[in-house]
C-alpha positions in Angstrom: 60.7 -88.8 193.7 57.6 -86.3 193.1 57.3 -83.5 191.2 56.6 -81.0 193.8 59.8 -78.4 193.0 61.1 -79.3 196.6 64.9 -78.1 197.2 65.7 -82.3 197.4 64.0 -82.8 194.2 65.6 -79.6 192.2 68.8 -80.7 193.8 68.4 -84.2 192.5 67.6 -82.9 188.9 70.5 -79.8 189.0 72.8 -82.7 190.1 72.1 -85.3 187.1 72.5 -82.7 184.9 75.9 -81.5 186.0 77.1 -85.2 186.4 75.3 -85.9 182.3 76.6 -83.1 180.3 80.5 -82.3 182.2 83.3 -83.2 180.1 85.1 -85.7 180.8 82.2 -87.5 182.9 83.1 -88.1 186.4 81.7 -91.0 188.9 80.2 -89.5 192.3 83.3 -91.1 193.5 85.9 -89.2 191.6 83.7 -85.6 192.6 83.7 -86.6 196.4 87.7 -87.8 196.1 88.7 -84.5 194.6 86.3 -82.3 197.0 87.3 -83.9 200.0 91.2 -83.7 198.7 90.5 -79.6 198.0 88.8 -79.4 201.3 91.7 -81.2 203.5 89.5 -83.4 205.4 86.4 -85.9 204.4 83.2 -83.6 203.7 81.4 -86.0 201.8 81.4 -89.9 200.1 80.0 -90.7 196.8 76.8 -92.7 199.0 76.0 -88.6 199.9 76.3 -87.4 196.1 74.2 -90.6 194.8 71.7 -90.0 197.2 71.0 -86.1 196.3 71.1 -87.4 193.1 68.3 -89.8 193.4 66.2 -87.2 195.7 67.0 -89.2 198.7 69.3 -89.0 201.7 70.0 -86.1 204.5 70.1 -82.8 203.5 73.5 -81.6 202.1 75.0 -79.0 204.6 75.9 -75.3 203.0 79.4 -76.2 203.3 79.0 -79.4 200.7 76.7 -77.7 198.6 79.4 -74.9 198.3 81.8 -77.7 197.4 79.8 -79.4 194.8 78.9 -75.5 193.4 82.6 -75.2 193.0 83.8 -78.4 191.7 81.0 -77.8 188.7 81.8 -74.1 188.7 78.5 -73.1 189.1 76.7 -71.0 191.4 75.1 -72.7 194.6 71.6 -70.8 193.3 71.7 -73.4 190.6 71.7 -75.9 193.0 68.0 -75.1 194.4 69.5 -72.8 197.0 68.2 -68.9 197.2 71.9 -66.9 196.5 71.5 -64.9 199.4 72.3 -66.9 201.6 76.0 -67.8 199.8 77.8 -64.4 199.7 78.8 -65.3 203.9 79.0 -69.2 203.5 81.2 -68.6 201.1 83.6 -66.6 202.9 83.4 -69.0 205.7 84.1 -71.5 203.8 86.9 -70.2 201.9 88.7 -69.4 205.2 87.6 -73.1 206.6 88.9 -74.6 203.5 91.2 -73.0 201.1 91.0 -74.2 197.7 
């Protein structure tokens, strides 16, 4: 992975973090079980989270960045993505997927 502040990279780094300093620690696989539990249907695997975490992978859709944001309870900003666009994706969301 470079260092060129790309959304993968700041992703990859905003995504360690979360998963190194949350208490109690929790495997990609427990984050993916729970969020796809929450969501009602399979949204995303641990492979997907391991992958944004190492910088690699497809680009995460706005509906699983929304779901990792809230599973971390963190705004999806912090996640490398501009806020404006969250305000409607989170409504749609929230209708799509009731939590």
């Amino acid at each position: 992975m470079t260092n060129d502040g790309s959304s993968a990279e700041v992703l990859a780094e905003r995504l360690s973090h979360l998963f190194e300093t949350v208490n109690p620690p929790y495997t990609a696989g427990e984050v993916a079980e729970v969020i796809n539990v929450r969501a009602g249907a399979e949204i995303m695997s641990a492979v997907h989270l391991s992958q944004w975490q190492a910088g690699q992978g497809s680009d995460p859709s706005h509906s699983q960045l929304l779901a990792i944001a809230r599973f971390f309870e963190v705004d999806i900003g912090y996640l490398g993505y501009d806020g404006a666009d969250w305000y409607p994706l989170r409504r749609q969301f929230d209708t799509e997927y009731r939590f």
